[in-house]
N, C-alpha and C positions, 0 to 999 in steps of 0.2 A: 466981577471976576470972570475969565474969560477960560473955559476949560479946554484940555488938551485930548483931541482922541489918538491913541495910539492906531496906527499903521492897522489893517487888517491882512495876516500871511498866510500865503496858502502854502500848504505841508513842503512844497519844493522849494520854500523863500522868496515866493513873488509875491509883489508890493503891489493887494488891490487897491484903486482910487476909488473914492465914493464922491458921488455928486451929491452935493447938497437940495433937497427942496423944498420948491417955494413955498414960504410960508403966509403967500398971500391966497385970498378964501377963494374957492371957485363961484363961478357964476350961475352955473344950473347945478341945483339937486342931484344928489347918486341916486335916489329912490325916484321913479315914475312916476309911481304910484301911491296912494297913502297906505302905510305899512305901520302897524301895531302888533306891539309884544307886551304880554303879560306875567312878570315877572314876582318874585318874593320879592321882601323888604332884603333880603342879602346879595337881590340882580340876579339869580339864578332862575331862571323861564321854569313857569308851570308846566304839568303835564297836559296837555287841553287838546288830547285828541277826543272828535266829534262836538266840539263845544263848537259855537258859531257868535258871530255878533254883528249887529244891524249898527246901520246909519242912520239916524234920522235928524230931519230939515224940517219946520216948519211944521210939526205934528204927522210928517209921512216918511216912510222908512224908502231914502233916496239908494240904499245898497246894503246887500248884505252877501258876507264870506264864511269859509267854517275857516276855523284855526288848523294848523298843520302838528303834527305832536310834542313839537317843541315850542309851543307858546306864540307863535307869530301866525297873523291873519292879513294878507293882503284886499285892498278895492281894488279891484282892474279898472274899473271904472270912476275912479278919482283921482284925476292929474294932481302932481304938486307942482308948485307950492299949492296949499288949499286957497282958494276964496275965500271960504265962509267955514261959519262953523259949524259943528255940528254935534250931537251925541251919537256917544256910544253907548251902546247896552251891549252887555254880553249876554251871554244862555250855556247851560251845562248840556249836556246831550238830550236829555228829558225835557229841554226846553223851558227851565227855569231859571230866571233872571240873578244873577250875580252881582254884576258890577254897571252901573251908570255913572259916564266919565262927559265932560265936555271937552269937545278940539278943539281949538282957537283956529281959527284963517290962520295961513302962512308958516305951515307948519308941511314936514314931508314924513315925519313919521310921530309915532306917540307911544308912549309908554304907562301900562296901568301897573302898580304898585302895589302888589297886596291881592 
């Protein structure tokens, strides 16, 4: 079934055109960097200001960020796609551990659940 969009008019009765787009995938990443949000089970972002969360590789913590107050933590120093993988830990301000998540390689952003 092939659906119809009406016309879009602006208040004087001109007929804007919209271009169509591509619905093919891009080739590089929006995200630079590896970028995680920590969200409720409803997708609504924690409050997590002064919480922080480390990266670790190998049994050594390869980076670590503080969270911004709306749930998201960027690595400046983790290009995507990822290589490898890696854990996460988070920490509450007091620096007590919350959450441990694994990345997968080839990933540009992650999301913890809960």
């Amino acid at each position: 079934m092939k659906f119809v969009h009406p016309p879009f008019l602006l208040p004087n009765g001109t007929v804007v055109r919209t271009k169509r787009l591509s619905t093919s995938s891009s080739s590089t990443p929006i995200f630079s960097r590896l970028t995680v949000v920590w969200v409720q089970g409803s997708g609504v972002p924690f409050t997590t200001t002064n919480f922080f969360a480390q990266l670790i590789r190998n049994g050594r913590v390869v980076s670590q960020a503080v969270f911004d107050p709306f749930g998201v933590v960027r690595f400046g120093n983790i290009t995507t796609l990822t290589q490898v993988s890696y854990q996460l830990r988070t920490f509450n301000p007091a620096g007590i551990l919350q959450r441990v998540r694994t990345i997968p390689a080839g990933v540009e952003t992650f999301a913890i659940i809960g």
